[in-house]
PDB file with one MODEL, atoms N, CA, C and O in Angstrom:
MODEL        1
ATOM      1  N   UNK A   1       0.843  -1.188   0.000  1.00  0.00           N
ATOM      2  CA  UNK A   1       0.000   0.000   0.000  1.00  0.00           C
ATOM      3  C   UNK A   1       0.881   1.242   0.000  1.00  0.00           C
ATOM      4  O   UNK A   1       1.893   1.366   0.689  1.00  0.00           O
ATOM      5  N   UNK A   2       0.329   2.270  -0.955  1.00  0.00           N
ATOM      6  CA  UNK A   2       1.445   3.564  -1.044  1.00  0.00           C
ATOM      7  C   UNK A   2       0.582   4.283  -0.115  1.00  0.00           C
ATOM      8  O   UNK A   2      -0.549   4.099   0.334  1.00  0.00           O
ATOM      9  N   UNK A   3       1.927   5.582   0.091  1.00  0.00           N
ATOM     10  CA  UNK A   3       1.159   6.638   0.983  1.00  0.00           C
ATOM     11  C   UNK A   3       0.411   7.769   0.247  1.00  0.00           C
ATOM     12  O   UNK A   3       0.907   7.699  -0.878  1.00  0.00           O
ATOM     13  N   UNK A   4      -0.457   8.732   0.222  1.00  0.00           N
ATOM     14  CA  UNK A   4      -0.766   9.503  -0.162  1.00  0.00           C
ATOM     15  C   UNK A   4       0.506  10.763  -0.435  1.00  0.00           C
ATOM     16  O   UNK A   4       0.562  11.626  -1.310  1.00  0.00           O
ATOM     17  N   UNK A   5       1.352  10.484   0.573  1.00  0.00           N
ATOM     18  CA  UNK A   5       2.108  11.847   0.549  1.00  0.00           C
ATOM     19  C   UNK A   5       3.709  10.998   0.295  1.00  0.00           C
ATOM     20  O   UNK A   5       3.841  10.023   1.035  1.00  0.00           O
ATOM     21  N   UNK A   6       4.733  11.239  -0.525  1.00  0.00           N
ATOM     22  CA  UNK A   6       5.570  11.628  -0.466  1.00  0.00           C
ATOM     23  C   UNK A   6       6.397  11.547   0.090  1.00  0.00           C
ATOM     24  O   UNK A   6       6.297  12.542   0.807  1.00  0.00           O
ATOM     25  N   UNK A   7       7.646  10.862   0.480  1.00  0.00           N
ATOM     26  CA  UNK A   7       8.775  11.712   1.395  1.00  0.00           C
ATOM     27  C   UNK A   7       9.309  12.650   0.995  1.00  0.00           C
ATOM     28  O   UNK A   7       9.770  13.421   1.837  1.00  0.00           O
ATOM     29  N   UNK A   8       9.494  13.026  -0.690  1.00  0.00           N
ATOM     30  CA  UNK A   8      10.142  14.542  -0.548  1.00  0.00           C
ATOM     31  C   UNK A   8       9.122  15.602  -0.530  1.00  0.00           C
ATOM     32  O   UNK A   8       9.470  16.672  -1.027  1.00  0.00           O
ATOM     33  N   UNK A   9       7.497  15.485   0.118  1.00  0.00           N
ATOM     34  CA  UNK A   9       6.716  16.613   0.249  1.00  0.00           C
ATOM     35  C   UNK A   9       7.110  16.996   1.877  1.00  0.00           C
ATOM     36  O   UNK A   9       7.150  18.057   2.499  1.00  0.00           O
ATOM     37  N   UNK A  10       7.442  15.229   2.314  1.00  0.00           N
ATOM     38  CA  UNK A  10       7.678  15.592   3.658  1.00  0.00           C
ATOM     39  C   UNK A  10       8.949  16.348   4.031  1.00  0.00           C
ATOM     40  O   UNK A  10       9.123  17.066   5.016  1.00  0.00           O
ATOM     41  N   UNK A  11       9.687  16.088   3.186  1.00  0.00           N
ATOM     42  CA  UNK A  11      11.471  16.881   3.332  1.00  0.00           C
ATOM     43  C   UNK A  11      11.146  18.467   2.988  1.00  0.00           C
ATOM     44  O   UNK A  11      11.618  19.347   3.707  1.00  0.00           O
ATOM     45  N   UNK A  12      10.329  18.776   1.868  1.00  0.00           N
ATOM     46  CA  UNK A  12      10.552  20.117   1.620  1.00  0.00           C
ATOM     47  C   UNK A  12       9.298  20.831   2.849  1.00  0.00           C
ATOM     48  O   UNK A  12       9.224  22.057   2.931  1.00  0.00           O
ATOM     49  N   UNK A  13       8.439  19.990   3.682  1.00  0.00           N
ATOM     50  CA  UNK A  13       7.812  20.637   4.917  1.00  0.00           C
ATOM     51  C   UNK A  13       8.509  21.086   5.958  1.00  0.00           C
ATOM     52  O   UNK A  13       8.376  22.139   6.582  1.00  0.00           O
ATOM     53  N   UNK A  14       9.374  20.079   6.119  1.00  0.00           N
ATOM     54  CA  UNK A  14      10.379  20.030   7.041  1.00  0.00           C
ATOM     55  C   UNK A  14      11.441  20.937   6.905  1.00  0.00           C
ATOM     56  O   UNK A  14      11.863  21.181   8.036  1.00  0.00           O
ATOM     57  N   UNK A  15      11.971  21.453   6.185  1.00  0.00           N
ATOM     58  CA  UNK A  15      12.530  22.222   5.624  1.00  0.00           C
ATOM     59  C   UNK A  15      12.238  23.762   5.006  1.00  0.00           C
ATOM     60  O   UNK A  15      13.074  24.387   4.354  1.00  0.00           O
ATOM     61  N   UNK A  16      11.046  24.195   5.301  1.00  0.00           N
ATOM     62  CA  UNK A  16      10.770  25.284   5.499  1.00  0.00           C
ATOM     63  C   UNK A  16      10.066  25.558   6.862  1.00  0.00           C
ATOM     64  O   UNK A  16      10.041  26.745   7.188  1.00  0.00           O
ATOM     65  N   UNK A  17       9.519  24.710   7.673  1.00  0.00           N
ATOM     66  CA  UNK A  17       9.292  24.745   9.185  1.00  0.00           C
ATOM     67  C   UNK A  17      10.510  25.026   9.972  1.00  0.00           C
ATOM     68  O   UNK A  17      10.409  25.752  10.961  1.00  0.00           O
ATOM     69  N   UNK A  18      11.534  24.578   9.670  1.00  0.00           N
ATOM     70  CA  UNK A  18      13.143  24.693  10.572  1.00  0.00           C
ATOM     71  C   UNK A  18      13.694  24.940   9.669  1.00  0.00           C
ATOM     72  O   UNK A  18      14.550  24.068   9.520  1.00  0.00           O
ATOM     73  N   UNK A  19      13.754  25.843   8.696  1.00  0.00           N
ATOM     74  CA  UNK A  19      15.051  26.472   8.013  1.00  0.00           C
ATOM     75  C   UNK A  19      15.211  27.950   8.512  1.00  0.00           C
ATOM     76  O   UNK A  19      15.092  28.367   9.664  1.00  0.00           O
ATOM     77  N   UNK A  20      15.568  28.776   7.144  1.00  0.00           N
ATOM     78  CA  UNK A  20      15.847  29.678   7.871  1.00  0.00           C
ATOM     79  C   UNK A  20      14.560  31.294   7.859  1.00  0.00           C
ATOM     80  O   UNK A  20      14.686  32.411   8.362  1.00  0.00           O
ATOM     81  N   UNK A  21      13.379  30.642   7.008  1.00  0.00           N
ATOM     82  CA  UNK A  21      12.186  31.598   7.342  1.00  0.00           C
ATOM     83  C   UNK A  21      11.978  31.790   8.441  1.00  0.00           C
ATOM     84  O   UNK A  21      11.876  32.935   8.883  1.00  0.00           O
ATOM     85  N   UNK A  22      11.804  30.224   9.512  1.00  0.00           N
ATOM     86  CA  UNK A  22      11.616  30.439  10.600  1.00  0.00           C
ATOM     87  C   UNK A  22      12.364  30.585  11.462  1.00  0.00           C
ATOM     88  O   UNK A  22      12.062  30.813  12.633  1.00  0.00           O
ATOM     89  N   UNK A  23      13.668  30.452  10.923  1.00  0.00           N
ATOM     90  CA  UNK A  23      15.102  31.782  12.123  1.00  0.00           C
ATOM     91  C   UNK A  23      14.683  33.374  12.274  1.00  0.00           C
ATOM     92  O   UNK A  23      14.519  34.045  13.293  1.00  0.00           O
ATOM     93  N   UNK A  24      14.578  33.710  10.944  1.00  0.00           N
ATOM     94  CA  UNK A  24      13.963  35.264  11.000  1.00  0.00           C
ATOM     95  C   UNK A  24      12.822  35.727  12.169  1.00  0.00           C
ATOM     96  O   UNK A  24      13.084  36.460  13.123  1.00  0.00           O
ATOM     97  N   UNK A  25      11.541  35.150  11.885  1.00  0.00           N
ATOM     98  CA  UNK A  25      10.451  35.340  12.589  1.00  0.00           C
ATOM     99  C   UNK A  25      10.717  34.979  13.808  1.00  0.00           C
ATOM    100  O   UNK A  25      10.291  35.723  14.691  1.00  0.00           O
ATOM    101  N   UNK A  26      11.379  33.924  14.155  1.00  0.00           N
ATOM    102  CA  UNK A  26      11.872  33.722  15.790  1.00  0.00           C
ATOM    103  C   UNK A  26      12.752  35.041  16.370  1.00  0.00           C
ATOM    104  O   UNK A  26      12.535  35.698  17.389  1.00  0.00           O
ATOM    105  N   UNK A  27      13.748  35.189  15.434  1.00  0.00           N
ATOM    106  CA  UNK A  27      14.437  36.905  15.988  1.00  0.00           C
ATOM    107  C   UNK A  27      13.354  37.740  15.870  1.00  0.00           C
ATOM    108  O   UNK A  27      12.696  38.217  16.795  1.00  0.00           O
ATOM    109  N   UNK A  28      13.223  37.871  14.868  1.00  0.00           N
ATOM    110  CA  UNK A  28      11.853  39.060  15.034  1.00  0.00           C
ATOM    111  C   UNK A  28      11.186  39.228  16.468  1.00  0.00           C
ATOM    112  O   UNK A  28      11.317  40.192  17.223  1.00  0.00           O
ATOM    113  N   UNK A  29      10.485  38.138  16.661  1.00  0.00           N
ATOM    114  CA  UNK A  29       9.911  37.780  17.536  1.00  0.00           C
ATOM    115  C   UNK A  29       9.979  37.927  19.004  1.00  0.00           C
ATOM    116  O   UNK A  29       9.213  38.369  19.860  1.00  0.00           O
ATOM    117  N   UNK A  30      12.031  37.024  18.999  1.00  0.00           N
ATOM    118  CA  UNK A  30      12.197  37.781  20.290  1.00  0.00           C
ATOM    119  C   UNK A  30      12.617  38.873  20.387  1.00  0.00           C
ATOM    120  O   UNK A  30      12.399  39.401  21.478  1.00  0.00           O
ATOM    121  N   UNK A  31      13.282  39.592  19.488  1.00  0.00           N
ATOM    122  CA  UNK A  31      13.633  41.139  19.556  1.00  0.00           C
ATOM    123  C   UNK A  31      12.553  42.087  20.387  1.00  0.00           C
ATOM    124  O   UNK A  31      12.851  42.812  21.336  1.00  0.00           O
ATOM    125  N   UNK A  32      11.036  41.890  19.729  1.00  0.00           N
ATOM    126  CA  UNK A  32       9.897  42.202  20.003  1.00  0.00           C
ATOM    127  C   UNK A  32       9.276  42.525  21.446  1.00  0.00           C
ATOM    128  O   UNK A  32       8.834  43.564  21.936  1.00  0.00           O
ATOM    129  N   UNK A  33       9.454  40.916  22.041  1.00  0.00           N
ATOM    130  CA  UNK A  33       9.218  40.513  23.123  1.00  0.00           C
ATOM    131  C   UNK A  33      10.051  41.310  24.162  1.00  0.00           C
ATOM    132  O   UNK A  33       9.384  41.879  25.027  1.00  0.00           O
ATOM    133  N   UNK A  34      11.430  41.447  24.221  1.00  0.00           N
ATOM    134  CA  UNK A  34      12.179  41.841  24.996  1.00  0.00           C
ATOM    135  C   UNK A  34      12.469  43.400  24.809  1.00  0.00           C
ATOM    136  O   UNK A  34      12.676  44.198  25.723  1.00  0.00           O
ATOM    137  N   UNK A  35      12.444  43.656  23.526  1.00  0.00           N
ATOM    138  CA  UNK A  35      11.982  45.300  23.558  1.00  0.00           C
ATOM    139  C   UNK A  35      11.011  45.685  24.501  1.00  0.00           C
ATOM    140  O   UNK A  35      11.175  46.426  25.471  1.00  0.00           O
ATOM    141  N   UNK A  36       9.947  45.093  24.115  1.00  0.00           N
ATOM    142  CA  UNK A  36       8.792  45.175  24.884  1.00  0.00           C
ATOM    143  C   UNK A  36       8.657  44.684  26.547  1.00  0.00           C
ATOM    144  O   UNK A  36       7.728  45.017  27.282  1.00  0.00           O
ATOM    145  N   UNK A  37       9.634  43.951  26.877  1.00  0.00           N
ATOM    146  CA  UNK A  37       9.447  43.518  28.386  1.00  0.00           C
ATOM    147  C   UNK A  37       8.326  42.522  28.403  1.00  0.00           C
ATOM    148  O   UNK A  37       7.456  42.633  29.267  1.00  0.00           O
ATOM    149  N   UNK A  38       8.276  41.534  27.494  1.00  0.00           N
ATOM    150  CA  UNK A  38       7.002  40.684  27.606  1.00  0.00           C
ATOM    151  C   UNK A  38       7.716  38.992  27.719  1.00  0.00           C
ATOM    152  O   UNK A  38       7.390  37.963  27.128  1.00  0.00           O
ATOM    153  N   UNK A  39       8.450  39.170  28.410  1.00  0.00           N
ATOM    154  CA  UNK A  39       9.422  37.673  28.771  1.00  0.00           C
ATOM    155  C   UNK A  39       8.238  36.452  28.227  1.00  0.00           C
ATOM    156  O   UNK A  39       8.199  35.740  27.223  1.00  0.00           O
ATOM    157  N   UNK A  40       7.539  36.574  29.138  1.00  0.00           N
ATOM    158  CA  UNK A  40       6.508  35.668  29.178  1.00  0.00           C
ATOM    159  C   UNK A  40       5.862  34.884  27.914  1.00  0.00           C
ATOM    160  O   UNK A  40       5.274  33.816  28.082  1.00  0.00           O
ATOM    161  N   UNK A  41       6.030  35.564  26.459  1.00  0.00           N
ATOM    162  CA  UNK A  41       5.946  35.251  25.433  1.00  0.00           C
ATOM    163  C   UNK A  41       6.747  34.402  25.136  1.00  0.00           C
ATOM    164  O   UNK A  41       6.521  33.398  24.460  1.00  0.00           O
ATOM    165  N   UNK A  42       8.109  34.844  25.784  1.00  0.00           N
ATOM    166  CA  UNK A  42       9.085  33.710  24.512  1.00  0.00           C
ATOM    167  C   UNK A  42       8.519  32.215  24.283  1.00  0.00           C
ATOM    168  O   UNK A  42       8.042  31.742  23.251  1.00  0.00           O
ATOM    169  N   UNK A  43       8.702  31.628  25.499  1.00  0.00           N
ATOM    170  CA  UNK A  43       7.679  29.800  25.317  1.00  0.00           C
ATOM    171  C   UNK A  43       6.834  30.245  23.685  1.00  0.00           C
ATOM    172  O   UNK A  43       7.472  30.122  22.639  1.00  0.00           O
ATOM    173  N   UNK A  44       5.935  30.557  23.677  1.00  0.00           N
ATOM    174  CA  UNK A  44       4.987  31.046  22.791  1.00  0.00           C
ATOM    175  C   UNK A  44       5.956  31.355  21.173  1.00  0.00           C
ATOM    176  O   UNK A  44       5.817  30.683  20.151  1.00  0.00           O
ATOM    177  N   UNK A  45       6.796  32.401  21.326  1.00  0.00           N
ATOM    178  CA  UNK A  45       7.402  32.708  20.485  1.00  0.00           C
ATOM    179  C   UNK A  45       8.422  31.536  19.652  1.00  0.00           C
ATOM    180  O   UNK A  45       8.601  31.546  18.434  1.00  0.00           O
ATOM    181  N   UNK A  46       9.117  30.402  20.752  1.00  0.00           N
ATOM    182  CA  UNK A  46       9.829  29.207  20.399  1.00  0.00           C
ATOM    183  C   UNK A  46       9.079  28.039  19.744  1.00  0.00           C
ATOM    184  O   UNK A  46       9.648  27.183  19.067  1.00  0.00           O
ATOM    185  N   UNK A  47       8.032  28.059  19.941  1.00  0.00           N
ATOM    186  CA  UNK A  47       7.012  27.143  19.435  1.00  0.00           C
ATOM    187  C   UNK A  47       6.548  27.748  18.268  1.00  0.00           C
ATOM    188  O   UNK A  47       6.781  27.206  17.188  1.00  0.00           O
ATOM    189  N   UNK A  48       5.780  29.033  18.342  1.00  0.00           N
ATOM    190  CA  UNK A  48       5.204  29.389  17.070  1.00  0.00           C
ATOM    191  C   UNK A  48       5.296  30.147  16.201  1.00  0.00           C
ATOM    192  O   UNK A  48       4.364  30.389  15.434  1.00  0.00           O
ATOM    193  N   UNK A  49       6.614  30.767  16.125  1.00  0.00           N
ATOM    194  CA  UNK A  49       6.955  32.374  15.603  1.00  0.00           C
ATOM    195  C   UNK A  49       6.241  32.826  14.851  1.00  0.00           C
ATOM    196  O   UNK A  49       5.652  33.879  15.096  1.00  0.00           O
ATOM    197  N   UNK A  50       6.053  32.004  13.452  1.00  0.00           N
ATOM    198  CA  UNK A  50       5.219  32.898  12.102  1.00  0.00           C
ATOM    199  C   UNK A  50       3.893  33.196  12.609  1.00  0.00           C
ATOM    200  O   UNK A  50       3.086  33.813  11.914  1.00  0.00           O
ATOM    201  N   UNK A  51       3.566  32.712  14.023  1.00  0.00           N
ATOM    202  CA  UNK A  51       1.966  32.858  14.095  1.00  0.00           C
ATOM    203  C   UNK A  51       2.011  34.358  15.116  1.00  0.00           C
ATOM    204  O   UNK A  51       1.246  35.305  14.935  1.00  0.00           O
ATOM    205  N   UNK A  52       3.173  34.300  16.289  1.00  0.00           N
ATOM    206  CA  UNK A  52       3.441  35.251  17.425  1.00  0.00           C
ATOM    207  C   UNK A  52       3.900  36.477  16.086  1.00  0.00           C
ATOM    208  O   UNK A  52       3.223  37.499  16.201  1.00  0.00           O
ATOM    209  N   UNK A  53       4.780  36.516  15.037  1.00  0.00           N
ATOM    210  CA  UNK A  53       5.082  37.658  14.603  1.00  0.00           C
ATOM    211  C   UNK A  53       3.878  38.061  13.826  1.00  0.00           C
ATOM    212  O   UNK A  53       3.703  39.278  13.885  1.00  0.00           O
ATOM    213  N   UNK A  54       3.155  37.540  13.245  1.00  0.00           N
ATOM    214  CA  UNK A  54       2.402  37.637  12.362  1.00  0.00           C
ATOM    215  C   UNK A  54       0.879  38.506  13.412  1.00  0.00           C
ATOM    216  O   UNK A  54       0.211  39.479  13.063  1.00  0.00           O
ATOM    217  N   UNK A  55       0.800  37.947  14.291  1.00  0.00           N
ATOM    218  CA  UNK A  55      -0.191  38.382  15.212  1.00  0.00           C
ATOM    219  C   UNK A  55       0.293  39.480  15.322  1.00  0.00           C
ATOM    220  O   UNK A  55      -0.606  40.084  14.737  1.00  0.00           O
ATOM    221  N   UNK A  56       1.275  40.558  15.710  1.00  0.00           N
ATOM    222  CA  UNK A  56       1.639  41.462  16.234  1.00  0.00           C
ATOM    223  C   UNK A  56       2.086  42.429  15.158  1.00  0.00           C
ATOM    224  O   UNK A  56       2.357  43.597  15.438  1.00  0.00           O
ATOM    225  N   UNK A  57       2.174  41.890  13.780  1.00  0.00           N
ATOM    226  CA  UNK A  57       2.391  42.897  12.552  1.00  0.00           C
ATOM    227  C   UNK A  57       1.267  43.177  12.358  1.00  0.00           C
ATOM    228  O   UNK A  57       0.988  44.357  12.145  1.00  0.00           O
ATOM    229  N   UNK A  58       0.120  42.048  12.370  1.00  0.00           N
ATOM    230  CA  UNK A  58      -1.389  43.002  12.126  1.00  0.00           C
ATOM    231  C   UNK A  58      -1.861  43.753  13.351  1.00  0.00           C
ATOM    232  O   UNK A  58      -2.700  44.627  13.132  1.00  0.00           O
ATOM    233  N   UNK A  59      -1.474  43.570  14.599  1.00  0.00           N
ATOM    234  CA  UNK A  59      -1.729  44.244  15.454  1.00  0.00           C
ATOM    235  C   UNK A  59      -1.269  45.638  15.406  1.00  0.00           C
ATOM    236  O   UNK A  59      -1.976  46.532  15.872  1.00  0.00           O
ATOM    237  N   UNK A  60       0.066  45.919  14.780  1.00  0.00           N
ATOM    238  CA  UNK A  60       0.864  47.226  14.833  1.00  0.00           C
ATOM    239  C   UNK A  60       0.405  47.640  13.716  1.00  0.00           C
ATOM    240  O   UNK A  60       0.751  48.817  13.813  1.00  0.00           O
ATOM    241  N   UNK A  61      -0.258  47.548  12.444  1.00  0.00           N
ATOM    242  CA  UNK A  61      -0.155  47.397  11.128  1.00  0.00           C
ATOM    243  C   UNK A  61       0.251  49.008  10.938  1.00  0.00           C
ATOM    244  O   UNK A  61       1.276  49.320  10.331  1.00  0.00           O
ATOM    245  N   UNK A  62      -0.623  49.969  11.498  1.00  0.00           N
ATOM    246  CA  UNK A  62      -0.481  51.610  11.065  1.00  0.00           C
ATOM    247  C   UNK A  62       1.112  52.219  11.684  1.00  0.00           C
ATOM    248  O   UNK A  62       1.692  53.116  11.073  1.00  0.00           O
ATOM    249  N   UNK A  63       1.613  51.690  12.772  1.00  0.00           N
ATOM    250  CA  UNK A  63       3.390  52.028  13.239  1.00  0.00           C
ATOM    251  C   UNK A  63       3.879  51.152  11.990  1.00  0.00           C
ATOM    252  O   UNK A  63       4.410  52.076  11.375  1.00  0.00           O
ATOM    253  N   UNK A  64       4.074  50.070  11.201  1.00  0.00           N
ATOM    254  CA  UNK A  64       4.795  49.732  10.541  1.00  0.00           C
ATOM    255  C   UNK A  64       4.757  50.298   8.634  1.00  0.00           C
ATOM    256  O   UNK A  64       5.506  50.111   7.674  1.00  0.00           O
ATOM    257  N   UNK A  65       3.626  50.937   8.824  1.00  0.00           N
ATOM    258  CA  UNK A  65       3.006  51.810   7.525  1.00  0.00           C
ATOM    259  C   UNK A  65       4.142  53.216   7.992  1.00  0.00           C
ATOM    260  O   UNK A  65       5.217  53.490   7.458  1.00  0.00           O
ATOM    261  N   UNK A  66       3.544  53.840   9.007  1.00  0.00           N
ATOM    262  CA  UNK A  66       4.286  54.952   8.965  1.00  0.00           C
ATOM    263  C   UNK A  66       5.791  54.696   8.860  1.00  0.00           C
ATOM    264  O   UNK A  66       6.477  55.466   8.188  1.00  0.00           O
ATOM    265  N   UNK A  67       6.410  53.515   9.575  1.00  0.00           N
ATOM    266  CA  UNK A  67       8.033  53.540   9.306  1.00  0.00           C
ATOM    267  C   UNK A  67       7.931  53.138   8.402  1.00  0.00           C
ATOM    268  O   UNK A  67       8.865  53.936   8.325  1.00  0.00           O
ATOM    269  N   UNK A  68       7.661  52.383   6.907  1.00  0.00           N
ATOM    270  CA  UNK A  68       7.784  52.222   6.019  1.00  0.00           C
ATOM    271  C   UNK A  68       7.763  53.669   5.138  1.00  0.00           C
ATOM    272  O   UNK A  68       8.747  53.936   4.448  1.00  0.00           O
ATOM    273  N   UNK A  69       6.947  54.321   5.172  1.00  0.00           N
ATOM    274  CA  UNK A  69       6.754  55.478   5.009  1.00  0.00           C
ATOM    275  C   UNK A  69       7.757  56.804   4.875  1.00  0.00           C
ATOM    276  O   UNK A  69       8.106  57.569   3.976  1.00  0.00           O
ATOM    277  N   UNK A  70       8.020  56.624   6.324  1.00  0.00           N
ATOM    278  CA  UNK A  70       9.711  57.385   6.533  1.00  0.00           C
ATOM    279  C   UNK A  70      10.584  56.970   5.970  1.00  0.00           C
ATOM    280  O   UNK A  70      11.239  57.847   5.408  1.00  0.00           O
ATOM    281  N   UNK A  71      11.267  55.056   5.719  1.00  0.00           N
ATOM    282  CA  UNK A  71      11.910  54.842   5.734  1.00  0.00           C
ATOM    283  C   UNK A  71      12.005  55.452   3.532  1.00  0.00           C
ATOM    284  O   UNK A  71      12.864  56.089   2.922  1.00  0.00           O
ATOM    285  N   UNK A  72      10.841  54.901   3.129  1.00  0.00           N
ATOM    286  CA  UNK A  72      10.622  55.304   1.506  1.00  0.00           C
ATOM    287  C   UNK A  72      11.656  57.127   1.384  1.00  0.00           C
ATOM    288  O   UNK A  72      12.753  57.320   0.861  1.00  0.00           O
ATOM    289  N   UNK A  73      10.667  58.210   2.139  1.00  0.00           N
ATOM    290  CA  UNK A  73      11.591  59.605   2.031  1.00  0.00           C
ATOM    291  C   UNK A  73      12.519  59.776   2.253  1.00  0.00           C
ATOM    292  O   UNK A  73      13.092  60.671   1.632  1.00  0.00           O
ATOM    293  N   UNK A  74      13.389  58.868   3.490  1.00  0.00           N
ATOM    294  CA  UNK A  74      14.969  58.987   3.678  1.00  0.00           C
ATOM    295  C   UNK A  74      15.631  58.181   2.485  1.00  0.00           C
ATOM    296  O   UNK A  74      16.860  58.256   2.487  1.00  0.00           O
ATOM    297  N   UNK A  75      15.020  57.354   1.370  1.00  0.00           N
ATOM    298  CA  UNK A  75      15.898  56.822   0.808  1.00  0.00           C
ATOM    299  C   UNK A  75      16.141  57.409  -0.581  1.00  0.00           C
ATOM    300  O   UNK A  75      16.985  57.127  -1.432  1.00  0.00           O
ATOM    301  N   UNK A  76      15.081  58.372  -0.561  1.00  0.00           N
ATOM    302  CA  UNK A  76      14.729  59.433  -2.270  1.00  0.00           C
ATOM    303  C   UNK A  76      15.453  60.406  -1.636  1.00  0.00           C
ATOM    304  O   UNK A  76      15.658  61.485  -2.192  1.00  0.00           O
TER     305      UNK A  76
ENDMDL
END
């Protein structure tokens, strides 16, 4: 009996779950946290980053418009 899935669907899952997308969003993440004084996140942040950063970019969405914003006129 075959499987439905693959081992190289399973290698390239595996491989964007622990590469290095999810190194970024984990720094992100804790940068965030500890800027912020919110220790208590990290657990949260080690387990789920793309979901902890992602929650908190739509949460900030209008501070990351305006520094985008600034950052566009300092570069013209």
């Amino acid at each position: 009996m075959t499987s439905k899935f693959s081992n190289e669907s399973t290698r390239l899952i595996y491989n964007y779950a622990f590469g290095p997308t999810r190194n970024i969003l984990l720094g992100a993440g804790l940068c965030f946290a500890i800027q912020n004084k919110l220790y208590t996140h990290i657990p949260v942040i080690i387990l789920f980053p793309s979901i902890y950063v992602g929650y908190h970019t739509f949460d900030n969405k209008e501070d990351i418009i305006v520094w985008f914003k600034n950052l566009k006129n300092k570069l013209k």
